[in-house]
C-alpha positions as CSV (number, residue, x, y, z in Angstrom):
1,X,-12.0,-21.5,-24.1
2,X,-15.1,-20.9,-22.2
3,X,-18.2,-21.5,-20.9
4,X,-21.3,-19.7,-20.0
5,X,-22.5,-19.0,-17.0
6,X,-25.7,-18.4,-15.6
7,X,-25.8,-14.6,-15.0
8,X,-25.3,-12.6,-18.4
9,X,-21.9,-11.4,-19.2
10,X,-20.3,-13.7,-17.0
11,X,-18.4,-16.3,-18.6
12,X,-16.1,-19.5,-16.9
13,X,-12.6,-18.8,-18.5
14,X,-11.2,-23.1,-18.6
15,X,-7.9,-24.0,-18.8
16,X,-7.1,-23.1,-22.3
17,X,-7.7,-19.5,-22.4
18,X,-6.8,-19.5,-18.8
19,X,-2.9,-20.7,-19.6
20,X,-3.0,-18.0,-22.4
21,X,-3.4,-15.3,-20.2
22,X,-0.9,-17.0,-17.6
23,X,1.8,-16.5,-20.6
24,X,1.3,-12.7,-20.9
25,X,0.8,-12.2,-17.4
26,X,4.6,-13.8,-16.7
27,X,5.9,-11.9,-19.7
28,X,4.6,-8.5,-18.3
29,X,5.3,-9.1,-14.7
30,X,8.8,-9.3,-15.4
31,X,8.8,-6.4,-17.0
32,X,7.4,-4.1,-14.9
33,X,9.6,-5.9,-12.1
34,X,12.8,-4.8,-14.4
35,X,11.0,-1.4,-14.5
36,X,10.6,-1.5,-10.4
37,X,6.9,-1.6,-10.5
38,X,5.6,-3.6,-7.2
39,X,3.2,-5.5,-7.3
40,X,-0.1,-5.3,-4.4
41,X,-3.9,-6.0,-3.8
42,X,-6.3,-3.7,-2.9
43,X,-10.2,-4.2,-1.7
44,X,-12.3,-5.2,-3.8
45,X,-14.9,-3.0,-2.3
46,X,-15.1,1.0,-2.7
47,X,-17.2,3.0,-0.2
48,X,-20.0,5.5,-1.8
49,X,-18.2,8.3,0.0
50,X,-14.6,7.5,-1.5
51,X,-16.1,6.7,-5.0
52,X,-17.7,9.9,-5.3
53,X,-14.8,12.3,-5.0
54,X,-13.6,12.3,-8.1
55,X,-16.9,14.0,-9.9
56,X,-15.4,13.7,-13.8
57,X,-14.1,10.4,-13.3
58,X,-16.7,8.3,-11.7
59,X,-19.6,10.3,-14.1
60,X,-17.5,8.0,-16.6
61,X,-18.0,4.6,-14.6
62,X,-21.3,5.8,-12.9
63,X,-23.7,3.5,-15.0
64,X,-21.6,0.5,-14.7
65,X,-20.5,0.4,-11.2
66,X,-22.7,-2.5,-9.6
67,X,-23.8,-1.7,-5.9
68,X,-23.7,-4.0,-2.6
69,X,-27.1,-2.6,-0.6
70,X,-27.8,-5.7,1.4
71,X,-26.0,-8.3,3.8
72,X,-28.6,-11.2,4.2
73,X,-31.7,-9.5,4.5
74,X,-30.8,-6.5,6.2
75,X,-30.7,-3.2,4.0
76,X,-27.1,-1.7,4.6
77,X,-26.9,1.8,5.6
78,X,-24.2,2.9,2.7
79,X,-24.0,0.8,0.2
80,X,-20.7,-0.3,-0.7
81,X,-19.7,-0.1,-4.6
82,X,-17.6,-3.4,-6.9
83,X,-14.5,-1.7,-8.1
84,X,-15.0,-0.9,-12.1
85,X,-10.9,0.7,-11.4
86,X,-9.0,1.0,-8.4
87,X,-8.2,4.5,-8.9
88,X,-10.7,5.6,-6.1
89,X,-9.6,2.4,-4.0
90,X,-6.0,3.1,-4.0
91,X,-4.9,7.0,-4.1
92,X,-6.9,7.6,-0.4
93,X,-3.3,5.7,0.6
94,X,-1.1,7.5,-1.7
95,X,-1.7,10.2,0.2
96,X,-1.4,8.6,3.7
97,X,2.1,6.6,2.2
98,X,3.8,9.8,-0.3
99,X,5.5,12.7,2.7
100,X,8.3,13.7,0.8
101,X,10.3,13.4,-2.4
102,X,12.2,10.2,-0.6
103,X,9.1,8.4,-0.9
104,X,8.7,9.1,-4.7
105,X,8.5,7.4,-7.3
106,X,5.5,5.0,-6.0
107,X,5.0,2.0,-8.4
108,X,1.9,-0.3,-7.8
109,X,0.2,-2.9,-10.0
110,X,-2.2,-5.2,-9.4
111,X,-3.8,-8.3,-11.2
112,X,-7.1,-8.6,-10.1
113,X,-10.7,-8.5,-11.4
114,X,-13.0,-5.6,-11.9
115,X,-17.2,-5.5,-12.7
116,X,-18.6,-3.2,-15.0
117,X,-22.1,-3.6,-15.3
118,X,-25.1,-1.7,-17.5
119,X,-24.6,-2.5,-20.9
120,X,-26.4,-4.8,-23.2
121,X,-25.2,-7.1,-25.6
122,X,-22.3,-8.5,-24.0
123,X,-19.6,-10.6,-25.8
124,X,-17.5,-13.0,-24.2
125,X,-13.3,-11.6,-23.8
126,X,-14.7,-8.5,-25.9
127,X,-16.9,-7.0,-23.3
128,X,-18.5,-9.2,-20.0
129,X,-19.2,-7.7,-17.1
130,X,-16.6,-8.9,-15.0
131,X,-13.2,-9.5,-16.4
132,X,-9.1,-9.8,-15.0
133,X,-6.9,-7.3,-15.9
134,X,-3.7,-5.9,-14.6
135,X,-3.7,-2.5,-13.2
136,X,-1.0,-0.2,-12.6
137,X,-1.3,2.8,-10.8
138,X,2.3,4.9,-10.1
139,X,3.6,8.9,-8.5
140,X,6.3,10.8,-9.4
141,X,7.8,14.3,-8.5
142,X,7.7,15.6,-12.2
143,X,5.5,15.0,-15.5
144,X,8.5,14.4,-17.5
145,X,9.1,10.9,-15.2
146,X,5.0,10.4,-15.8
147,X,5.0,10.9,-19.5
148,X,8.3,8.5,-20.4
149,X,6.5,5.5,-18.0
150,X,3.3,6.2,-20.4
151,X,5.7,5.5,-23.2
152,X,7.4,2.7,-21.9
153,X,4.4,0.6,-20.7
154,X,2.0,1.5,-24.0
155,X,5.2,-0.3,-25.7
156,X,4.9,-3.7,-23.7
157,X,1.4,-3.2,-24.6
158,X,2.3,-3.5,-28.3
159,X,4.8,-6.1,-27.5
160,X,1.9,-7.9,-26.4
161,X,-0.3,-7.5,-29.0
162,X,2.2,-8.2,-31.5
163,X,5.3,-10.3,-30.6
164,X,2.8,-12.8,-28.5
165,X,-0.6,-12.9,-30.1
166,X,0.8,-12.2,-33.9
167,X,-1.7,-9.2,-34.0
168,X,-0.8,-5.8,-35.3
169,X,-1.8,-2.7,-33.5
170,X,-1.6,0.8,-33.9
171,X,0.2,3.2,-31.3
172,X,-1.8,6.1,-31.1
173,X,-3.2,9.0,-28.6
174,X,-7.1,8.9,-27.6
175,X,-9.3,12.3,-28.6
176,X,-10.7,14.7,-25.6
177,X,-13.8,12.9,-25.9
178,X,-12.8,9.5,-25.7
179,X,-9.5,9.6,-23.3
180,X,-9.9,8.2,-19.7
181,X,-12.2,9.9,-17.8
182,X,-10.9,12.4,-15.2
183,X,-7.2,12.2,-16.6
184,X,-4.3,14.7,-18.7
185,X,-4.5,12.3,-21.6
186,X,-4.6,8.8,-22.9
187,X,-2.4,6.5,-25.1
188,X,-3.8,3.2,-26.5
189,X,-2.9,0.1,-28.3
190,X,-5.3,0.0,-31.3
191,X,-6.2,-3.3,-33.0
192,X,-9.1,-3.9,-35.9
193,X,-10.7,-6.5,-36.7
194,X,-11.2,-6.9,-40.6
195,X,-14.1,-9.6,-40.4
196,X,-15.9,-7.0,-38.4
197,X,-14.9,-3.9,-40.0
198,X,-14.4,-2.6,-36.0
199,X,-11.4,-1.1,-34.0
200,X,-10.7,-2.3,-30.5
201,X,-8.8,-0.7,-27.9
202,X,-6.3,-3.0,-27.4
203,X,-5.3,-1.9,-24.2
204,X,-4.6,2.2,-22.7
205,X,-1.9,4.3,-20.8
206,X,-3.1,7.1,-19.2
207,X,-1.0,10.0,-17.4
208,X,-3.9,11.4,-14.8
209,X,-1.5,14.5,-15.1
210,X,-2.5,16.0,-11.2
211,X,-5.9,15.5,-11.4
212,X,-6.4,13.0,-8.8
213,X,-3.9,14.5,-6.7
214,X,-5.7,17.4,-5.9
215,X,-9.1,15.8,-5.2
216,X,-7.3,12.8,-2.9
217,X,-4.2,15.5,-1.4
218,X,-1.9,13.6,-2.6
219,X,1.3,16.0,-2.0
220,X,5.0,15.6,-1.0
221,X,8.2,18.0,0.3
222,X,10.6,18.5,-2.8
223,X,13.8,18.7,-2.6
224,X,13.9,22.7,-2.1
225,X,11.8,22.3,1.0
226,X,8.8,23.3,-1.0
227,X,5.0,21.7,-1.0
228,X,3.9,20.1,-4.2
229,X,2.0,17.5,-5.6
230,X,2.7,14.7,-7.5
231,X,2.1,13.8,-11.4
232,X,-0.1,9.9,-11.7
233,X,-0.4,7.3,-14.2
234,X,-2.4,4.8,-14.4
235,X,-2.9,1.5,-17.0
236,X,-4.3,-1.6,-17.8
237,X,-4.8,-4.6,-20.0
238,X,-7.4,-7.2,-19.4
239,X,-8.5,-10.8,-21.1
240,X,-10.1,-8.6,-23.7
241,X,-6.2,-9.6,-25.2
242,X,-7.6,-13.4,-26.0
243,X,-10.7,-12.0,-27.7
244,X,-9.1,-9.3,-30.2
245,X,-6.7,-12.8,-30.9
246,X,-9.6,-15.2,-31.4
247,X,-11.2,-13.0,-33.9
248,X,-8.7,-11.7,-36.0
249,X,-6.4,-15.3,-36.6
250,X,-9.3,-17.8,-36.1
251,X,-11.4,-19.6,-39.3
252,X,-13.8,-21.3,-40.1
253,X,-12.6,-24.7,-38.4
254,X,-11.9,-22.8,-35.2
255,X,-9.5,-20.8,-33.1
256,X,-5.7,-20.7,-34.9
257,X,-3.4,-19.9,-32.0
258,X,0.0,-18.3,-32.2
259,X,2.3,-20.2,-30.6
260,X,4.2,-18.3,-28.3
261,X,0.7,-18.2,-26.2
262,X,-0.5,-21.7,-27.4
263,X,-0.5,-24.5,-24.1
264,X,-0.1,-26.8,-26.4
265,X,2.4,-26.1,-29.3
266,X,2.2,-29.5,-31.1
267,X,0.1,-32.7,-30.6
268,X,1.0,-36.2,-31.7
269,X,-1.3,-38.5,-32.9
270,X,-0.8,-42.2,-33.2
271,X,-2.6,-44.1,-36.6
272,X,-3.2,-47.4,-36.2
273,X,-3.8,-49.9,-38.7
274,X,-4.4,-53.1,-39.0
275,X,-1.8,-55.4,-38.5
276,X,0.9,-52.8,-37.7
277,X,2.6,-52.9,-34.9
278,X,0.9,-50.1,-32.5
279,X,3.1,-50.5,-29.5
280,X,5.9,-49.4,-31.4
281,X,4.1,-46.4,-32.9
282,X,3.1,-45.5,-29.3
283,X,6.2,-45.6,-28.0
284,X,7.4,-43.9,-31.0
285,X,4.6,-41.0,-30.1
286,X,5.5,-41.1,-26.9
287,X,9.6,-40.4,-27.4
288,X,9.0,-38.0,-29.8
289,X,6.7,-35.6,-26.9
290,X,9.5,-36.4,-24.2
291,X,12.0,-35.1,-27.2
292,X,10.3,-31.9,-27.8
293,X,9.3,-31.1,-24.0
294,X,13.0,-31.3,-23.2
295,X,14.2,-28.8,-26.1
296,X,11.1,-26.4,-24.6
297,X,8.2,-27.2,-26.8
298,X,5.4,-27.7,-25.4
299,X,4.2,-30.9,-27.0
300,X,1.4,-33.5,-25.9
301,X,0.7,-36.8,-27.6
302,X,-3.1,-38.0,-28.1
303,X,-3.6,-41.7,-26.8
304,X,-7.2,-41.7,-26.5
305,X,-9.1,-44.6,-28.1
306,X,-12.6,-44.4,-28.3
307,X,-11.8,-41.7,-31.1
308,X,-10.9,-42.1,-34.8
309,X,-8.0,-40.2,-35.9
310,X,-9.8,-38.2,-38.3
311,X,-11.7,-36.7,-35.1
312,X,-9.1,-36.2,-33.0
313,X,-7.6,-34.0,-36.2
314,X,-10.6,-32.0,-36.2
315,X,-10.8,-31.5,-32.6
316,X,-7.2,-30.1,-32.4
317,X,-8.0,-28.3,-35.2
318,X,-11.0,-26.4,-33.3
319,X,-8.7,-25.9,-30.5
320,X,-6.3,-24.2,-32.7
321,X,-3.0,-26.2,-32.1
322,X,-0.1,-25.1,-34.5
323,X,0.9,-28.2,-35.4
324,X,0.1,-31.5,-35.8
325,X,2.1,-35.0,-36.0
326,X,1.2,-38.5,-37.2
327,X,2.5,-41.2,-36.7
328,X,1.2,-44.2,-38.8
329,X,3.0,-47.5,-39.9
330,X,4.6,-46.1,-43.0
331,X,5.5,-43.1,-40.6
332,X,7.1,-45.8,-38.0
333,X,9.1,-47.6,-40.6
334,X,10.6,-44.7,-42.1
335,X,11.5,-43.1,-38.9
336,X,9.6,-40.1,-40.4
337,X,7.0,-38.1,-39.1
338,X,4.0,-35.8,-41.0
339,X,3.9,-32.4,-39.8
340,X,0.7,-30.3,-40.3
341,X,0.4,-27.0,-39.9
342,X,-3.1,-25.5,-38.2
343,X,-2.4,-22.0,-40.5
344,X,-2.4,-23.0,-43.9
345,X,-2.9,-26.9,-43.8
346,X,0.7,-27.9,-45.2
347,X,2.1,-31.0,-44.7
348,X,5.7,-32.7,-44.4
349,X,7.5,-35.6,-44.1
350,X,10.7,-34.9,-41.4
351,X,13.3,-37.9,-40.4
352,X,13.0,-38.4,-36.7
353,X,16.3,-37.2,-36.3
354,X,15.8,-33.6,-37.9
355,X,12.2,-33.3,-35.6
356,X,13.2,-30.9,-33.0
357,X,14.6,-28.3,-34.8
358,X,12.1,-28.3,-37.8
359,X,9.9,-27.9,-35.6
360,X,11.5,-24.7,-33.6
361,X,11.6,-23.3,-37.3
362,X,8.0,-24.1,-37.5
363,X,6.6,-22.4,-35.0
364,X,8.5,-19.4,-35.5
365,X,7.8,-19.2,-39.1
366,X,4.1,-19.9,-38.0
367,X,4.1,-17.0,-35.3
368,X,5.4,-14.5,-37.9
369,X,3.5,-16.0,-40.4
370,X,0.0,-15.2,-38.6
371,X,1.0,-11.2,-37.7
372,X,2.5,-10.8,-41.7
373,X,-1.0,-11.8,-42.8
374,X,-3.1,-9.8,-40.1
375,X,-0.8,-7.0,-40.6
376,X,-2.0,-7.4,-45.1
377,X,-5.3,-8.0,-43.9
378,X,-5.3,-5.1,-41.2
379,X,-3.8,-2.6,-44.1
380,X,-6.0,-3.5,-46.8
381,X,-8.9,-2.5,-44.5
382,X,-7.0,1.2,-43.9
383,X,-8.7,3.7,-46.7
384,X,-7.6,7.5,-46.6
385,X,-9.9,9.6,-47.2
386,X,-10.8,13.9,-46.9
387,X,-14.2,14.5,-47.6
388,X,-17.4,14.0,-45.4
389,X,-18.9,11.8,-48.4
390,X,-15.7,9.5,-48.4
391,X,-15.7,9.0,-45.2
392,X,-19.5,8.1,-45.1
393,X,-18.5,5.5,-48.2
394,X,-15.4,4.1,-46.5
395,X,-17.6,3.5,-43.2
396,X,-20.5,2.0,-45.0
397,X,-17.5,-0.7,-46.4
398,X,-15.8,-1.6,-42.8
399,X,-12.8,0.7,-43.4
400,X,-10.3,1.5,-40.7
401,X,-10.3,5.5,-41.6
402,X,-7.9,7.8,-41.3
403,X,-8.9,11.2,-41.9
404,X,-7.7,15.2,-41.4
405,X,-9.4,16.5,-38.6
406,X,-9.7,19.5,-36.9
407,X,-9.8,18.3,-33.8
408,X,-12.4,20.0,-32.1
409,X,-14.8,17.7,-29.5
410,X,-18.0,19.0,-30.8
411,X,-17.1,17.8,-34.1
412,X,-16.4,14.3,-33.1
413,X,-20.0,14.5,-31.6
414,X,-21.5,15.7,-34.4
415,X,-19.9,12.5,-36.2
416,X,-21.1,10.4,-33.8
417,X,-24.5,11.4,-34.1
418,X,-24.5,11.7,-38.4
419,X,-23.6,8.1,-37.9
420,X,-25.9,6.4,-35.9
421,X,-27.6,3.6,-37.0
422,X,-28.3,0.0,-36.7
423,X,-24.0,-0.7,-37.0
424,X,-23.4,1.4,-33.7
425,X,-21.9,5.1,-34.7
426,X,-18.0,5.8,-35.9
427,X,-16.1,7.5,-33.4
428,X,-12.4,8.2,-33.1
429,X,-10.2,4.8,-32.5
430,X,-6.6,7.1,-32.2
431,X,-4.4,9.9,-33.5
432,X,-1.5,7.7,-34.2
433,X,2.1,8.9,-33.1
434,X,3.5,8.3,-36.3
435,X,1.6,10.8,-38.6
436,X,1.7,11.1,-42.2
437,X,2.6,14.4,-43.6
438,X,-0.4,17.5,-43.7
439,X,-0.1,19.8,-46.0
440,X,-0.7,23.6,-45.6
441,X,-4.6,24.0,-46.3
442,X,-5.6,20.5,-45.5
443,X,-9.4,20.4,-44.0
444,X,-11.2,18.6,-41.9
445,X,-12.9,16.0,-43.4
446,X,-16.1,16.5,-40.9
447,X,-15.9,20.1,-40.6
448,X,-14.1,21.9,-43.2
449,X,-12.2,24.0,-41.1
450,X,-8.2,23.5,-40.7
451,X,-7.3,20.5,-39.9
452,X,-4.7,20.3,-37.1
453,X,-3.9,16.1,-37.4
454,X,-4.2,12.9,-38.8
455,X,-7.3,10.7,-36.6
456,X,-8.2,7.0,-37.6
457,X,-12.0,6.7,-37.4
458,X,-14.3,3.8,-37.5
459,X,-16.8,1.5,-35.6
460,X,-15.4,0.0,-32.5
461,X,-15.9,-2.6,-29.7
């Protein structure tokens, strides 16, 4: 998937996690092209002046941005900031491109890469210090256009995370304290890991509400003649997608991909042995591939002989295939194939004949397979709980917790601090859209005072 490089938190993405980011980059760029979202490239570079503007937004980036200060050995005289987001880079020329409500709505994305620097411990997909992403940064006359985009994008977010890489997330607003900084609000994607007992953002939608268009003058002519400015969103995924896969589908043998994103959906293996005829079981491989890649599978045989077959089934294994077939001489004879499936290790004889669409069932039972399990998994890590001591009980187990909560800021910093330790604080992951009833008189369970919602808490990436 990757492979380290020499300056920490950088990691060489190879082909195979490359081509799984390839298949949800073509799924959401048609999208957004249905939605008439444009898509553009802007610098890589941000001026100091530019990137300072916005005070409550770049105070939120300021320790990660890395800095440009010299060209050869010559000390520049501004240095010249690595984008961590483009909102600085881009909305100078909003404001130079929006005159009047013709010109609205303006739609941009971008798929690019971004640096963030200062942090320590870095994890490769989860958090490097450079990574790809799509960005999409879009104007309109009137918040009621801003929030239904939110809405609409957050949900190819979960289509993402759920109908490609099997993994179940959580739709679900972001608290004061942890929503994008400088913006109205943000809506995130949230995923959890159960081996780790810790939530991810899976990916966010923010509405910047009119925020940056004050500080960049971002302001058009309405209809009536009058001035106004416009309402912004901005949003993103990045590759931190194949990590939040890896870790909730993969075992001990290695990655298990779903295989809507997998490059390779099924690999053939020939077994020789002595005596049989190998050419025919070759050529028999070798039909049954062309078979499958004309019906849209995305099959490769394994013709390498300075390895046993035993290691080649290993080494698929690791590399998470969803299935594998054999073809030995009984196999051959038969005009039969064994089928093995990378989830749960079953095997089965299919005729030849009945191959291609056994194995379309296959893979689709395998794909709904995976996100049935994480989804068990995922729930059986969800514990409710309404008192300060059940929360400290349910964290101390890797719960995913959903708790009343008054929400007040101060209050999620005061749980932040009560829970610091050598297992990072809990903080909260969302306050999902779908709420469960509160009853009159519910408190919160941090504070005790009324609680106003229902928040999922936890440790997070």
């Amino acid at each position: 998937m990757i492979e380290y490089y020499d300056i920490s938190g950088c990691y060489i993405l190879r082909p195979w996690a490359m081509s799984i980011w390839e298949v949800m980059q073509t799924f959401f760029d048609a999208e957004i092209k249905k939605m008439k979202i444009k898509n553009c490239y802007f610098p890589l570079f941000v001026s100091s002046g530019v990137l300072q503007k916005e005070k409550d937004h770049i105070e939120g980036f300021a320790p990660e941005v890395a800095w440009v200060t010299k060209s050869g050995e010559s000390e520049l005289e501004m240095p010249i900031a690595i984008r961590p987001t483009s909102e600085t880079v881009m909305y100078p020329y909003f404001s130079k491109w929006i005159r009047g409500h013709r010109d609205l709505p303006l739609r941009l994305n971008q798929w690019c890469n971004v640096v963030r620097w200062e942090f320590s411990n870095p994890t490769p997909f989860i958090r490097s210090r450079e990574f790809l992403w799509q960005e999409g940064h879009t104007a309109f006359a009137t918040k009621e256009e801003a929030d239904t985009e939110v809405l609409d994008i957050l949900e190819l977010y979960r289509r993402i995370y759920e109908e490609f890489l099997a993994v179940p997330v959580i739709k679900g607003k972001k608290s004061e304290h942890e929503k994008f900084a400088g913006g109205l609000y943000t809506t995130t994607v949230e995923a959890f890991v159960p081996n780790t007992g810790r939530g991810v953002q899976g990916a966010t939608s923010h509405c910047l509400g009119q925020n940056f268009a004050k500080m960049f003058e971002i302001n058009f002519e309405n209809e009536k003649g009058e001035k106004a400015m416009v309402w912004q969103n901005s949003w993103a995924y990045t590759t931190r997608t194949i990590g939040v896969m890896i870790m909730v589908h993969g075992d001990d043998k290695g990655l298990v991909l779903p295989p809507k994103v997998a490059s390779v959906q099924v690999i053939v293996i020939p077994v020789p042995y002595k005596d049989a005829d190998m050419q025919g079981i070759f050529d028999a491989c070798a039909d049954t591939v062309k078979s499958l890649n004309e019906a849209g599978i995305r099959a490769e045989a394994d013709f390498r002989d300075n390895y046993s077959p035993g290691w080649k089934y290993s080494n698929w294994e690791m590399k998470g295939v969803p299935l594998r077939i054999e073809i030995g001489p009984k196999d051959f004879a038969n005009k039969q194939v064994r089928v093995v499936r990378r989830d749960n290790a079953s095997k089965s004889d299919i005729p030849m004949a009945d191959l291609v669409e056994k194995v379309k069932d296959m893979l689709n039972n395998i794909q709904q397979s995976l996100f049935d399990i994480a989804t068990q998994k995922r729930d059986a890590c969800i514990q409710v709980v309404h008192t300060w001591e059940e929360f400290a009980e349910a964290l101390g187990q890797k719960k995913m917790i959903l708790a009343p909560w008054c929400d007040e800021e101060e209050v999620e910093k005061d749980v932040k601090a009560r829970t610091k330790g050598d297992m990072g604080a809990a903080k909260s992951l969302c306050t999902p859209f779908e709420q469960p009833e509160l009853p009159e008189g519910t408190l919160c369970f941090a504070s005790g005072k009324p609680a106003k919602k229902w928040t999922y808490w936890g440790r997070s990436y």
